[in-house]
LUMVOMAR-380660 format. One line per 4 residues: their letters; for each residue x, y, z of C-alpha. Coordinates in steps of 0.1 Angstrom, whole numbers, plus 5000, padded with zeros to 4 digits. Layout:
<pts>
A = X Y Z  ...
</pts>
This chain:
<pts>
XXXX = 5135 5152 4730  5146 5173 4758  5165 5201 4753  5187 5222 4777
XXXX = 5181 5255 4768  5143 5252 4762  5142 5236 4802  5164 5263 4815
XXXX = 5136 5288 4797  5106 5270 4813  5129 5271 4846  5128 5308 4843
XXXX = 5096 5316 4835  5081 5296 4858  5100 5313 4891  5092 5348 4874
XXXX = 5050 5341 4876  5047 5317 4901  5071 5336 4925  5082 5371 4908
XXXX = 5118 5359 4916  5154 5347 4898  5173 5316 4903  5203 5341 4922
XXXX = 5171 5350 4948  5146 5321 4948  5142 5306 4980  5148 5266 4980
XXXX = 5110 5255 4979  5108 5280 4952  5134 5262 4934  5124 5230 4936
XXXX = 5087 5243 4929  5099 5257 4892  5121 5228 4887  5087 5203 4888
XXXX = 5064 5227 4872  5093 5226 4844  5094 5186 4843  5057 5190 4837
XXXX = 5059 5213 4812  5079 5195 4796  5060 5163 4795  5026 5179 4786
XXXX = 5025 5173 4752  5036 5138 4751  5008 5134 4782  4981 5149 4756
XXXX = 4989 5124 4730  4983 5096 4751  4950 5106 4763  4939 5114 4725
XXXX = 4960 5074 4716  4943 5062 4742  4901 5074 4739  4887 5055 4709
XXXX = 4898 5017 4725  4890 5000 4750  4905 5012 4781  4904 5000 4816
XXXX = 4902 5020 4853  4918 5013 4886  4893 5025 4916  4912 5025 4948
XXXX = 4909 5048 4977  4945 5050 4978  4974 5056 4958  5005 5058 4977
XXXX = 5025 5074 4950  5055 5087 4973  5074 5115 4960  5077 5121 4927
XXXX = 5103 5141 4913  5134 5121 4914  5112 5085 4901  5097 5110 4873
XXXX = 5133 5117 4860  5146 5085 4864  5114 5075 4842  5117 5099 4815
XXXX = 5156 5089 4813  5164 5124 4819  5180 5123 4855  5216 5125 4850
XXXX = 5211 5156 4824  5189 5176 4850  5216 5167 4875  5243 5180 4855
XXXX = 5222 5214 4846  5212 5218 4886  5247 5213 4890  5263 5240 4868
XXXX = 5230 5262 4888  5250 5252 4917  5214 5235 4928  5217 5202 4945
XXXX = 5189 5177 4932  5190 5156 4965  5183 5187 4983  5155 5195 4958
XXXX = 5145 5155 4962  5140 5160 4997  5120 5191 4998  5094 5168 4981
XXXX = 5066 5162 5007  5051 5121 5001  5014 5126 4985  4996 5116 5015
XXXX = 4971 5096 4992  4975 5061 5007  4985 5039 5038  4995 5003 5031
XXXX = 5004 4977 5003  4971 4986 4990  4979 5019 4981  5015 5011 4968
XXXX = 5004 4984 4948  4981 5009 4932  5008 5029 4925  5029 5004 4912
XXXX = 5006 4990 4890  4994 5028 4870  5032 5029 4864  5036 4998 4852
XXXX = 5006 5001 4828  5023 5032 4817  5062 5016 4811  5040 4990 4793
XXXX = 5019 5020 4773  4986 5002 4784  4954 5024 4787  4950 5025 4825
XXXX = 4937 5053 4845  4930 5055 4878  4902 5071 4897  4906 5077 4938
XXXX = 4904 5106 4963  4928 5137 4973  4930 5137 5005  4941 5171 5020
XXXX = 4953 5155 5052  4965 5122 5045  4960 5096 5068  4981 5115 5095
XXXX = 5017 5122 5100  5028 5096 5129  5051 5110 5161  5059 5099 5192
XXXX = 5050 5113 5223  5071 5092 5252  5068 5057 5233  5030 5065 5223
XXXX = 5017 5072 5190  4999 5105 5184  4989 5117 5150  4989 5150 5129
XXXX = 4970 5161 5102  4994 5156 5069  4991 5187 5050  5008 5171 5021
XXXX = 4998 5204 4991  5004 5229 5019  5037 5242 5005  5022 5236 4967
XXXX = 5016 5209 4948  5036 5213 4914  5026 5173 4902  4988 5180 4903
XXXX = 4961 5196 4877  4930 5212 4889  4901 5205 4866  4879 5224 4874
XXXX = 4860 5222 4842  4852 5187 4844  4841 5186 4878  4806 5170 4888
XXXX = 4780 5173 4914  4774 5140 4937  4742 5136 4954  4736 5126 4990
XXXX = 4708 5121 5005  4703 5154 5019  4728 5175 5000  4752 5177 4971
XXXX = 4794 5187 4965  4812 5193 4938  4840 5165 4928  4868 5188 4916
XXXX = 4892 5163 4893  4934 5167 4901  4950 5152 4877  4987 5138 4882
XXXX = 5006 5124 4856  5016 5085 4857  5052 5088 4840  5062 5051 4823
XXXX = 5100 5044 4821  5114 5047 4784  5083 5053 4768  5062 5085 4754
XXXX = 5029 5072 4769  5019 5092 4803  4992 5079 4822  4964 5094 4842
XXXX = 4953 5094 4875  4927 5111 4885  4922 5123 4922  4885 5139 4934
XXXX = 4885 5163 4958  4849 5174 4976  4841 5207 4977  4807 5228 4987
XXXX = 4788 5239 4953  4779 5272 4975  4811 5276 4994  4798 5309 5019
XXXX = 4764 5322 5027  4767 5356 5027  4732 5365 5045  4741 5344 5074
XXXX = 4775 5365 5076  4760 5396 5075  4739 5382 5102  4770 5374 5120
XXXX = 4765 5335 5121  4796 5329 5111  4801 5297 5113  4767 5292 5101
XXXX = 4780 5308 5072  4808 5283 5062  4788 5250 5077  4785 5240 5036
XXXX = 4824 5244 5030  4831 5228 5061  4807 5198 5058  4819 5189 5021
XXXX = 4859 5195 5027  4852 5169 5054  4848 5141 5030  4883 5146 5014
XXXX = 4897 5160 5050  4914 5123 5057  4916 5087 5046  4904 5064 5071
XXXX = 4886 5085 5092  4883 5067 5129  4848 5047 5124  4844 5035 5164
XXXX = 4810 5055 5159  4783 5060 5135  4798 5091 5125  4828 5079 5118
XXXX = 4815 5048 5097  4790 5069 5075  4821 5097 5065  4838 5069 5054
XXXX = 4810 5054 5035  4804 5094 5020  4841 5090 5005  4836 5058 4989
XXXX = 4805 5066 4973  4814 5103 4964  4849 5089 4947  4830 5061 4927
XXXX = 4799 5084 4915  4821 5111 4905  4841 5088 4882  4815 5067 4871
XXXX = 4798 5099 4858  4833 5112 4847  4837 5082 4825  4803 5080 4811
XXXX = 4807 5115 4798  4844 5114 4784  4829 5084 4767  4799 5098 4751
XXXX = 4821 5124 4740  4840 5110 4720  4818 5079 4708  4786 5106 4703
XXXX = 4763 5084 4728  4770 5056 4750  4771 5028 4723  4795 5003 4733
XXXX = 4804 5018 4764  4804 4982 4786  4826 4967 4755  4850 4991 4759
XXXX = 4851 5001 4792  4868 4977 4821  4868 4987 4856  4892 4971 4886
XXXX = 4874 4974 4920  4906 4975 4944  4891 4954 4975  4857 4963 4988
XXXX = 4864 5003 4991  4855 5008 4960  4825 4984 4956  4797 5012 4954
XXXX = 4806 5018 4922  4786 4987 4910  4749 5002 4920  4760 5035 4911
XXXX = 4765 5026 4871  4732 5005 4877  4714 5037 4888  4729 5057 4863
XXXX = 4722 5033 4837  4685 5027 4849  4674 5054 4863  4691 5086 4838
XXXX = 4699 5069 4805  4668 5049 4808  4683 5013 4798  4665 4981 4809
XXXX = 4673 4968 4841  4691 4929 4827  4703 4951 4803  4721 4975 4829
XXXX = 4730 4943 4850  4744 4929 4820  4766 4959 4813  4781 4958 4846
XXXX = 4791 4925 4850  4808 4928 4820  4825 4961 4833  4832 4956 4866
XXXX = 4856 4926 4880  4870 4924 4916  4903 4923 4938  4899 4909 4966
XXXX = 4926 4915 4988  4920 4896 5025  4906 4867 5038  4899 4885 5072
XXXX = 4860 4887 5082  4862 4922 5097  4881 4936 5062  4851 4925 5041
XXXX = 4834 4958 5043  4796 4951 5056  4778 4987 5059  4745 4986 5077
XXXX = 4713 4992 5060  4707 5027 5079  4739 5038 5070  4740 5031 5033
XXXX = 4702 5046 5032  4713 5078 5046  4741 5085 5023  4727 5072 4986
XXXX = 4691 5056 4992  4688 5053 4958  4715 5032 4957  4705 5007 4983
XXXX = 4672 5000 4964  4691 4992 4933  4712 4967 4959  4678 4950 4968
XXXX = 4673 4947 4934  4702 4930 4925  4699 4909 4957  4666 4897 4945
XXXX = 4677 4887 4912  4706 4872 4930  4688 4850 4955  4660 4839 4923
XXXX = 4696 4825 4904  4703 4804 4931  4667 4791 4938  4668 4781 4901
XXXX = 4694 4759 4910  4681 4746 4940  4703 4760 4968  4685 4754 5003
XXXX = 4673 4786 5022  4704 4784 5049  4727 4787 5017  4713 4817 5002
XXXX = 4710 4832 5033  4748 4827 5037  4755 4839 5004  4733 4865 4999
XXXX = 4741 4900 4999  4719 4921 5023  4718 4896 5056  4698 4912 5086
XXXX = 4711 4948 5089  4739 4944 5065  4749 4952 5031  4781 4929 5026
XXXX = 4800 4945 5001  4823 4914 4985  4792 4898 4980  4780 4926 4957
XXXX = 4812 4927 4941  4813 4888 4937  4779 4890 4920  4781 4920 4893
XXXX = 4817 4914 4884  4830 4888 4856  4861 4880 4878  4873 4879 4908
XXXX = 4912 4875 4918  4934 4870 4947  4969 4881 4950  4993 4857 4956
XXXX = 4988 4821 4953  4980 4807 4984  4958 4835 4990  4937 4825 4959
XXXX = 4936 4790 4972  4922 4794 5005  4897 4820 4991  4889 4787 4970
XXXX = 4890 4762 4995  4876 4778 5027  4868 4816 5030  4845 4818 4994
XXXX = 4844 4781 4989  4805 4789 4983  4809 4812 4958  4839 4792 4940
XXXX = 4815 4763 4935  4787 4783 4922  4816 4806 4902  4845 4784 4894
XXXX = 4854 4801 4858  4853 4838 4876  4880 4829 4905  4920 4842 4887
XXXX = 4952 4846 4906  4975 4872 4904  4999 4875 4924  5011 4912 4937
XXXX = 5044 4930 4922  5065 4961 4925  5077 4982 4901  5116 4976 4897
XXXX = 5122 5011 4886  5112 5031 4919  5123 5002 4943  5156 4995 4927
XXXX = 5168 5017 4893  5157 5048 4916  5159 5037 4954  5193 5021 4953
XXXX = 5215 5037 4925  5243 5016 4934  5230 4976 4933  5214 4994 4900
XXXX = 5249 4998 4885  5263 4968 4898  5237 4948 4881  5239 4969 4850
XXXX = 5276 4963 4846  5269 4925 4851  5244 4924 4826  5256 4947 4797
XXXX = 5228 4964 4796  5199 4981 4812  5170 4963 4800  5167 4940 4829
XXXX = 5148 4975 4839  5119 4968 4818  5126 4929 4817  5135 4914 4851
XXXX = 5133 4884 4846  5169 4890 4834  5177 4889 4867  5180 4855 4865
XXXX = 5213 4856 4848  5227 4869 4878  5227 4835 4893  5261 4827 4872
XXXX = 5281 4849 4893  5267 4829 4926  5302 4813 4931  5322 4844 4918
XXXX = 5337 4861 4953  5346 4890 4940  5314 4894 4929  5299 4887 4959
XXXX = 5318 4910 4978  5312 4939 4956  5275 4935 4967  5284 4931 5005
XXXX = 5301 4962 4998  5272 4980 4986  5250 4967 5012  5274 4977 5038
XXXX = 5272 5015 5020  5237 5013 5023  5237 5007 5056  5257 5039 5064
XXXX = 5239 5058 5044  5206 5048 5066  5225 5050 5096  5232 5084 5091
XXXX = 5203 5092 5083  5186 5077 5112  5208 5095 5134  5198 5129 5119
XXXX = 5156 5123 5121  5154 5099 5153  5184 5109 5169  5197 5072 5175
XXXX = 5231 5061 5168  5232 5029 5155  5261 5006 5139  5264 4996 5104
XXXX = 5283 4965 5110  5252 4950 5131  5227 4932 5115  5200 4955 5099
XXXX = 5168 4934 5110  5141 4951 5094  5097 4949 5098  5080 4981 5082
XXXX = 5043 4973 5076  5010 4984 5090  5006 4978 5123  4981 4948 5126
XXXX = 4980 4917 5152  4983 4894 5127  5014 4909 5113  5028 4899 5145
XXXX = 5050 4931 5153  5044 4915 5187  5065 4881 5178  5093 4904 5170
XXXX = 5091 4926 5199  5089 4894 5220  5121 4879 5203  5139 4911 5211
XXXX = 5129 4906 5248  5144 4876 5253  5178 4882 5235  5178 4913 5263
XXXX = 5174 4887 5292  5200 4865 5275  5223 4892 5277  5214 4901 5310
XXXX = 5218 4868 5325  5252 4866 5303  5263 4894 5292  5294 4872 5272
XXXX = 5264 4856 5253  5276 4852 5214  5258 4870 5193  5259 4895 5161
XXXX = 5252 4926 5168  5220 4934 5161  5195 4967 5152  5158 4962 5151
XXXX = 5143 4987 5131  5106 4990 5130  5084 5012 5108  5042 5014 5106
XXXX = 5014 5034 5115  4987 5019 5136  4951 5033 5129  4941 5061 5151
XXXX = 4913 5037 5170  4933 5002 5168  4938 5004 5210  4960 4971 5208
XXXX = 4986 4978 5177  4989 5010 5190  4997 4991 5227  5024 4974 5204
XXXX = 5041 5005 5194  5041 5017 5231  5054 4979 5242  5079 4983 5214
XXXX = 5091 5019 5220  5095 5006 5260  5119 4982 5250  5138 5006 5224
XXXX = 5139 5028 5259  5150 5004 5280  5174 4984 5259  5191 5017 5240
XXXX = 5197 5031 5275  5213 5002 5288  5251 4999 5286  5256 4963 5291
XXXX = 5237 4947 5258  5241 4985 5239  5271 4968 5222  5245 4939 5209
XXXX = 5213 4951 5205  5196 4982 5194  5160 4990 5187  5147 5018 5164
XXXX = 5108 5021 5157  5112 5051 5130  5084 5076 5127  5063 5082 5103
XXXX = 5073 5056 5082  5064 5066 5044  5071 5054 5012  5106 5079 5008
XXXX = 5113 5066 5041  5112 5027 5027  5132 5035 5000  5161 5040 5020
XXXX = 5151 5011 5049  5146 4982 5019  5178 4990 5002  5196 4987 5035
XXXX = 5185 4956 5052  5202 4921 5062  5169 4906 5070  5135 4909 5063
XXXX = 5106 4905 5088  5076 4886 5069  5061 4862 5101  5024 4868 5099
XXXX = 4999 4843 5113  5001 4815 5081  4968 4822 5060  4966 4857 5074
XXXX = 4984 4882 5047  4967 4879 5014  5002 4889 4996  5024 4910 5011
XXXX = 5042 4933 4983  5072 4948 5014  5086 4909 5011  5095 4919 4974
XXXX = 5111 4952 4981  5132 4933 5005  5138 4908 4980  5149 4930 4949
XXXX = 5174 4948 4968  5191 4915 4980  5179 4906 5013  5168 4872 5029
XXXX = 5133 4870 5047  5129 4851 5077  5092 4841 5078  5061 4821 5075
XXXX = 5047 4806 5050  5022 4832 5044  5014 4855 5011  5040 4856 4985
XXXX = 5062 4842 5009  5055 4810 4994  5063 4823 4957  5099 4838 4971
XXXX = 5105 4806 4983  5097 4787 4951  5121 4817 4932  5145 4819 4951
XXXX = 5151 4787 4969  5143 4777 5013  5177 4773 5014  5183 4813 5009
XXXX = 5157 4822 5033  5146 4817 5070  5112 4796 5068  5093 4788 5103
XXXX = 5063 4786 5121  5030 4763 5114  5018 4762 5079  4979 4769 5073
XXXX = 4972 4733 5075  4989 4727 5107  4969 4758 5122  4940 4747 5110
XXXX = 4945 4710 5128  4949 4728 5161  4928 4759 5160  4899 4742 5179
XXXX = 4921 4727 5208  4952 4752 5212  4956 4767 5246  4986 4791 5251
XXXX = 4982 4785 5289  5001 4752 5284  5032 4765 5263  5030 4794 5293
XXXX = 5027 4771 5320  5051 4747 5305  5083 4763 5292  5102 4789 5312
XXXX = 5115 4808 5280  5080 4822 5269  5068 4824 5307  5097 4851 5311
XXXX = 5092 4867 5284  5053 4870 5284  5059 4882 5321  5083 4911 5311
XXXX = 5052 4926 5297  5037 4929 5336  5068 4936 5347  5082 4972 5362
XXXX = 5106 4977 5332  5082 4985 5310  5059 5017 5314  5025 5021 5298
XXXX = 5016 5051 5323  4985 5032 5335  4967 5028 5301  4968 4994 5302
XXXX = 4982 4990 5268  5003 4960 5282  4980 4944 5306  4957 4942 5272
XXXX = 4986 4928 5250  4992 4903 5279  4956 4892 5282  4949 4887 5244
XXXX = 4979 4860 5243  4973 4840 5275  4938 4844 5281  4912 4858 5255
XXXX = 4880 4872 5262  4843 4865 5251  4849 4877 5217  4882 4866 5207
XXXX = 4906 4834 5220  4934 4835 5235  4968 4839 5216  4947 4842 5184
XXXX = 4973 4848 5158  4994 4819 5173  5028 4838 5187  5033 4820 5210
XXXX = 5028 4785 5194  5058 4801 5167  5081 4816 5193  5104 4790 5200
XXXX = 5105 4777 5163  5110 4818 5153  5138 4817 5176  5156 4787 5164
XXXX = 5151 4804 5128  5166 4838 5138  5196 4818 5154  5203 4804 5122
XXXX = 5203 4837 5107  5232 4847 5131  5247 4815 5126  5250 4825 5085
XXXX = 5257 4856 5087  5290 4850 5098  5298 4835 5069  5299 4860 5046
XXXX = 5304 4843 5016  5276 4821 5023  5254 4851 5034  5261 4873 5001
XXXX = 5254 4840 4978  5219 4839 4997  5216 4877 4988  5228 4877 4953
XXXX = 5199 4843 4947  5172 4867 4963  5175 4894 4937  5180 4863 4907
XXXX = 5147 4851 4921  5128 4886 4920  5119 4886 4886  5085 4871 4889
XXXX = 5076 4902 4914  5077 4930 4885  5043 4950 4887  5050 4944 4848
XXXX = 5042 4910 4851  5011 4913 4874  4997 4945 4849  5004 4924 4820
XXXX = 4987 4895 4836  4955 4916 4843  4956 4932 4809  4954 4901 4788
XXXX = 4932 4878 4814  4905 4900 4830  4904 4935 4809  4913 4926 4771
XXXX = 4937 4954 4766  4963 4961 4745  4991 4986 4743  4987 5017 4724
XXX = 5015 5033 4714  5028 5072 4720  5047 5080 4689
</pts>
């Protein structure tokens, strides 16, 4: 039960020994410091008594190298139903809790819809009082913090604890020693609390961070070898420095391979001795213990139990490869080649060489279960899982897991029918779906307070919070038009409120009453940024060549962070930034277009872009985005996609109806009918539309300062090169068809009637995309666990 006086205490006590000052002087970091160090004070207890409800049953672990929790304060109150009474109490301090929101740094732990999914996920398995922990790495720098530097993208480190970390445990107690090749670190645990909505249980998850076990050499000081004399510190805090650090060269590519194995080893070892310490020995340990492998990243993990197992606890080797296929199941979370993590031999020798031999090992009892069933040479070696100099990481975690899932539905299916069709012959009972979700509570209950309230009121009650698929009710106010414009109306309050705020941290004006087209994702050819940015081009020669062309005004509003050595998505930032230059500084369309690429888009950063969109951008290449978890932001908070038939895309469509959203493009059967005989030089060559607007990107309005950014971007769609073909992800086979569909969008949006109906069906629809549903679904059909209870 929370009590005022007892958090007003805590409050106290905490700016007193943390920062020997009083709410009258404290500074307003040092506020909003105390005030989470209270909220975690006050959920201690509760925390403990899940972790003591949770140890003698089975319990399963998420490994993912990231977790892209976002802020946490505000989503932590909202959870613990406790946001409006430490609103009121910061208000009677004369404290603002937005203010204290926004002081709130985003844990740089993550990048994508991987790491958000992971995130959404550990707090659904709390809301549902499953026992889920996770296990990933704290990076001290993030990935990087994203600016621009005249329309190109430079990157910082993202010192995300440098100001303090108030949501984080140090463990130092439970840390453990993981062994390279030629050196060891210490794995120092963080441990954040997973907060479920409505519910006692508190999850874990646990963070490693690397550290030197001798930290400073103290003879090679006093020798004045200074450096020398922190190499060790230096060397270990590398391998929790950065996520994703740039692998162009060998370097590069065996620090990343350090993190992966460092994070797995350490929480393999973790587990096994939190188990044996409560169990006495590690009896039972593979019947109770369940372990998610989040894509390849984490896929290490597999030969480290198997040493462990073999090699330290002295089991037989079936035995131990028994154990882990019953442990271990798989994610796998793309179908392209170059994202199915293949490490070369060398590299995986020189960080754990003990590991690689228990690879071989499996490989060789691998390649004897398919000669027993009398697969030709050519098909083990396809199938195999060290080929030539290569250790191909799905196929170790096809192997030694008992399942393997996609995540969305025509992602399962084409990992079925073409990119594992091998392995779903010889594996047909270990293939699931399960398709991706989002928790409703950050994405909606917290990120957009107002269609919260609305739906609320509609509903009676608030239970649609841990239940959406009460959403569906919604869809008996479709024809109501006071209804409907009570949710235009909080769109269109949305969309000042992200105005406003655009105007303060970009420095753009932009005008709510314009279409709100939004695309925030990675930045990744085959999300096709570039079709957008293309699209945008020729609306600007439209309005050149007529400046009385009818149109809704429009605001593009980009978001994504390209990795630091992806040369062509970062050439698609700088093309898009030229045309933001160009077309914001141009008063003849500035009354009709506008282009905003905001930086450093972050998950606090989303929660304000999803709740304030008209449209959502979804058009990757068909059979190219395994799920796609930004469409369902989009679609909780009421917004139409335009896009392809890609992902979850399909499963929107199916919820919420084609008719409510913009469908176009080739499907993955058409593409696949054409992929050996398309040439973009004929659409080029033959219609004057794409010719013109392929040619802006040689043209003198654009500016890539002789990098060559564009000259790239227009080679890899009309010509191709030895490695790649021309126009590979298909832009310019969808551009006309894209364009037809985003006239139809202006075309609708005029009716606004028509237009809120569409919106109000989206969110109806959504209830199928609760992270609930997707936790459940893994709960019951890969790990066999069941709730347990915080009284």
């Amino acid at each position: 039960m929370f009590v005022k006086e007892k958090f007003l205490e805590t409050l106290e006590i905490s700016l007193r020994l943390d920062f020997g000052t009083t709410l009258e002087k404290a500074s307003e970091m040092e506020k909003y410091l105390s005030l989470s160090r209270a909220i975690m004070s006050y959920v201690a207890k509760q925390w403990a008594d899940t972790k003591r409800a949770y140890e003698n049953g089975r319990q399963a672990y998420y490994f993912s190298a990231e977790f892209l929790v976002g802020r946490s304060l505000g989503n932590n109150l909202i959870n613990l139903c406790i946001y409006d009474e430490i609103k009121e109490i910061l208000d009677e301090l004369n404290i603002d809790l937005d203010t204290m929101e926004e002081l709130e740094e985003d844990a740089g732990l993550g990048n994508g819809g991987l790491g958000r999914l992971a995130a959404c996920f550990m707090e659904s398995a709390a809301t549902l009082e499953l026992p889920l922990q996770g296990y990933g790495v704290r990076y001290k720098e993030g990935l990087f913090k994203q600016k621009f530097v005249r329309g190109f993208q430079y990157e910082q480190g993202d010192d995300w604890t440098g100001k303090g970390d108030p949501w984080s445990i140090r463990r130092e107690s439970l840390s453990q020693i993981v062994k390279f090749r030629d050196f060891s670190v210490k794995a120092i645990p963080y441990d954040m609390p997973i907060i479920g909505y409505d519910t006692k249980n508190i999850n874990t998850l646990r963070l490693w961070q690397s550290e030197a076990v001798d930290e400073f050499d103290f003879q090679k000081f006093n020798e004045f070898k200074f450096d020398e004399a922190v190499a060790a510190k230096n060397r270990a805090e590398d391998i929790t420095r950065v996520l994703y650090p740039n692998d162009h060269e060998r370097k590069g590519k065996i620090l990343r391979f350090m993190q992966q194995y460092f994070f797995t080893s350490a929480s393999i070892k973790d587990m096994i001795d939190n188990y044996r310490r409560v169990h006495g020995s590690l009896e039972g340990f593979a019947k109770n213990t369940r372990i998610q492998l989040n894509d390849t990243h984490p896929v290490i993990a597999i030969a480290e139990l198997m040493r462990l197992l073999y090699d330290e606890e002295r089991y037989r080797w079936d035995y131990c490869f028994e154990m882990a296929q019953e442990i271990f199941s798989y994610t796998n979370h793309t179908i392209l080649k170059e994202a199915l993590e293949a490490w070369d031999i060398d590299i995986v020798q020189e960080v754990c060489p003990r590991n690689f031999e228990i690879i071989q090992m499996i490989d060789h009892h691998f390649i004897s279960v398919l000669q027993s069933k009398g697969y030709e040479k050519s098909e083990i070696d396809k199938m195999k899982i060290i080929s030539g100099n290569s250790v191909r990481m799905a196929h170790l975690g096809i192997v030694a897991s008992h399942t393997v899932n996609g995540v969305a539905q025509l992602h399962t299916e084409i990992l079925k029918e073409q990119e594992l069709r091998d392995w779903y012959e010889l594996y047909p009972d270990k293939f699931q779906n399960k398709t991706n979700g989002i928790t409703p509570r950050r994405w909606l209950d917290y990120s957009n307070k107002r269609l919260s309230a609305w739906i609320t009121n509609l509903l009676g009650s608030k239970d649609w919070i841990k239940d959406l698929d009460r959403l569906v009710e919604l869809k008996k106010f479709a024809d109501d038009e006071n209804k409907l414009k009570e949710l235009l109306e909080i769109k269109q309050k949305n969309k000042r409120d992200l105005a406003a705020y655009i105007s303060k941290h970009e420095g753009i004006i932009i005008d709510p009453e314009s279409i709100f087209d939004i695309q925030v994702k990675r930045i990744h050819e085959y999300k096709r940024q570039l079709l957008n940015a293309l699209h945008i081009v020729y609306l600007y020669q439209k309005l050149k060549e007529n400046p009385d062309y009818d149109m809704v005004p429009r605001t593009f509003i980009f978001g994504g962070k390209a990795a630091p050595g992806y040369f062509r998505a970062k050439a698609i930032i700088k093309f898009i930034n030229e045309i933001a230059r160009v077309v914001n500084s141009d008063p003849e369309v500035n009354g009709k277009l506008k282009v905003v690429f905001v930086t450093n888009y972050r998950v606090s950063y989303g929660e304000r872009l999803f709740s304030a969109a008209d449209i959502s951008e979804q058009i990757s290449t068909a059979g190219k985005e395994a799920s796609g978890t930004g469409n369902m932001k989009f679609m909780l908070n009421g917004t139409p996609t335009i896009g392809t038939y890609d992902g979850a895309n399909v499963e929107i469509v199916q919820e919420a109806g084609r008719e409510n959203n913009f469908i176009f493009g080739a499907t993955v059967e058409e593409l696949n009918e054409i992929r050996h005989k398309y040439n973009p030089m004929d659409l080029y060559r033959d219609d004057e539309t794409i010719r013109q607007v392929v040619d802006s990107l040689m043209s003198p309005l654009f500016n890539d300062e002789n990098t060559f950014m564009l000259l790239d971007i227009y080679n890899a769609i009309t010509r191709g090169s030895d490695w790649e073909k021309a126009d590979a992800y298909f832009i310019l086979h969808d551009f006309a068809d894209y364009v037809k569909a985003q006239q139809e969008v202006d075309k609708i949006y005029r009716d606004r009637n028509k237009w809120a109906k569409m919106c109000l069906m989206n969110i109806a629809g959504s209830g199928k995309f609760s992270s609930d549903r997707t936790i459940n679904d893994y709960a019951k059909e890969i790990w066999g666990i069941s709730p347990a209870k915080v009284d």
